[in-house]
C-alpha positions, 0 to 999 in steps of 0.5 A, a space after each residue: 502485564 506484557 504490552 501488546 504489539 502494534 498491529 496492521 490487519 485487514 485491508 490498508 489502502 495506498 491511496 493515490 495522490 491528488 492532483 490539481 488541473 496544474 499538477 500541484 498536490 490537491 491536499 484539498 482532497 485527501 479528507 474526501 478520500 479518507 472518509 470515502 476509504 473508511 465508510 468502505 471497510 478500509 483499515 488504515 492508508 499508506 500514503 506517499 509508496 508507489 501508489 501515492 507517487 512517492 518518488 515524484 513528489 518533492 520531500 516538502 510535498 511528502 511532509 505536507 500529504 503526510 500531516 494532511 493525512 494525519 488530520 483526515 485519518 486520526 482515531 479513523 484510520 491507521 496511518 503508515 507513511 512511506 518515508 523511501 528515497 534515494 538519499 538515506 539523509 532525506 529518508 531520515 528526515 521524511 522518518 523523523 517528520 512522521 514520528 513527529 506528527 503521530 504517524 502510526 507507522 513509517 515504512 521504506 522501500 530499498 533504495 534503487 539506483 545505488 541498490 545496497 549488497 544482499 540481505 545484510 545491505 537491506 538491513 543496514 539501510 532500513 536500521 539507519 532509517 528506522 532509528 530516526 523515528 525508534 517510537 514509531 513502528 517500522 516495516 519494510 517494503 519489499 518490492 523487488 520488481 519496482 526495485 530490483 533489489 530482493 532477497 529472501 524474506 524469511 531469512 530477512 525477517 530474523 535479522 531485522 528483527 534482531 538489528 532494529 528494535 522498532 521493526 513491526 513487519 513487512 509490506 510484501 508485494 512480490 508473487 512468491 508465495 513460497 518465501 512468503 508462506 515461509 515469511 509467515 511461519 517466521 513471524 509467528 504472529 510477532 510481526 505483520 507480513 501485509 500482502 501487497 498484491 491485489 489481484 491473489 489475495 485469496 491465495 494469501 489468505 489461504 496460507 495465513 495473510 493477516 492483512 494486505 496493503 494495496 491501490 485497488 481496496 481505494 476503489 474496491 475494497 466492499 469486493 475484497 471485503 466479500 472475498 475475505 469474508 467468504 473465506 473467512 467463513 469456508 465458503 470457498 466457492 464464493 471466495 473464488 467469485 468475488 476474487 475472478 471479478 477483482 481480478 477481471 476488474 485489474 485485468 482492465 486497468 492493467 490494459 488501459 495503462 495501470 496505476 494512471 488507469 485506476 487513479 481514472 477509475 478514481 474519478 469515475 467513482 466519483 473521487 477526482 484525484 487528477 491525472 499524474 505526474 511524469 513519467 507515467 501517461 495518464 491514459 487517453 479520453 478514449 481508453 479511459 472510456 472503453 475502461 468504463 464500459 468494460 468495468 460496466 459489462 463487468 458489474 463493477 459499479 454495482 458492485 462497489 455500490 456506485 
């Protein structure tokens, strides 16, 4: 009998680092959000991308979040760890780290300061990467407007397949959702293409999304449960609802100052994740208070169970 694939569905968390009042990783906390993501119909976490604050934190911090989240998620939650960096050197060892631990996954950014040539650069640089952890399923993330490095997916997704032998997928996090429908089509349920942007999942959805990896299933994920479940269930009237409240909700967020403002709303839930690091502001007192009022106007808090 053929062994059946690895497989990443559903909604996947990218949660948010912790911070204590001194700015040093609050490891301490990493078990309170687990259990918090679980009880809300999460799937699985991807710790230490963009949300996580990767690529401020020190390679030795990105090994510590990542066995700390091991503990919190085993037989509870899927763990996929982002082992990106600059260095390919530091990117192979942050791999091998994640293998060791039993990681269900390692994914990579491209890396984006010396930024590789074309498709066939991506592909070198995730093979080199990903055959430092060949047990371990391997996705690529592809960001472009973090990165500045993109390329067609569809025509990426072949070659990688053929060049490492542990490629499971891709995380995609672009609007394009032409080169991800045609994505889609070339995955033909052989590998995983996760949606990663929040505020139009149901647009994905609609043209096959198995399953999305975001910041904003930490604090949303009971609305984004609705939204696939209305869909799921051809209620497209209600899909839509719930998809303009999350989309409401992100409009806020993005006003008050983006990824600081939902790690705040983190603590408004209940779930104290600190401020963060430099270079990014944490927002004021004062706009993390008109945030709250609006999310309140917006019915946020009900709506999350809050």
């Amino acid at each position: 009998m053929k062994k059946s694939r690895f497989r990443l569905d559903g909604l996947i968390a990218a949660p948010f680092t912790p911070f204590d009042a001194k700015g040093a990783v609050n490891y301490t906390m990493v078990a309170k959000v687990a259990a918090h993501l679980r009880a809300t119909g999460v799937h699985g976490a991807f710790v230490c991308g963009t949300t996580g604050e990767g690529s401020s934190l020190t390679s030795d911090e990105r090994r510590k979040l990542a066995e700390t989240w091991r503990r919190a998620t085993k037989g509870k939650l899927k763990l996929i760890v982002h082992v990106g960096h600059n260095s390919l050197r530091e990117s192979q060892e942050l791999a091998k780290h994640a293998q060791s631990i039993g990681a269900d996954a390692v994914a990579t950014l491209a890396p984006s300061f010396f930024k590789p040539e074309g498709l066939a650069g991506i592909i070198d640089w995730c093979a080199a990467v990903a055959k430092s952890a060949p047990k371990t399923p391997f996705y690529y993330y592809h960001m472009p407007g973090m990165t500045g490095v993109n390329g067609t997916m569809a025509d990426f997704l072949p070659l990688a397949a053929a060049r490492i032998p542990n490629f499971a997928g891709i995380k995609f996090t672009h609007e394009n959702l032409m080169d991800y429908t045609l994505t889609l089509a070339a995955a033909k349920d052989r590998y995983d293409i996760l949606f990663g942007r929040d505020e139009i999942l149901l647009s994905a959805l609609v043209v096959g999304a198995p399953g999305a990896v975001g910041s904003t299933y930490n604090y949303m994920a009971p609305i984004f449960n609705r939204v696939v479940a209305a869909y799921v269930a051809g209620d497209l009237n209600a899909a839509r609802a719930h998809q303009l409240k999350v989309t409401q909700v992100i409009a806020s967020m993005v006003k008050h100052g983006g990824l600081p403002a939902g790690k705040a709303i983190m603590s408004l839930i209940g779930l104290d994740c600190g401020s963060v690091r430099a270079p990014l502001v944490q927002p004021s007192a004062d706009s993390i208070a008109k945030m709250r009022a609006e999310l309140e106007q917006l019915g946020f808090f009900t709506a999350v169970g809050k």
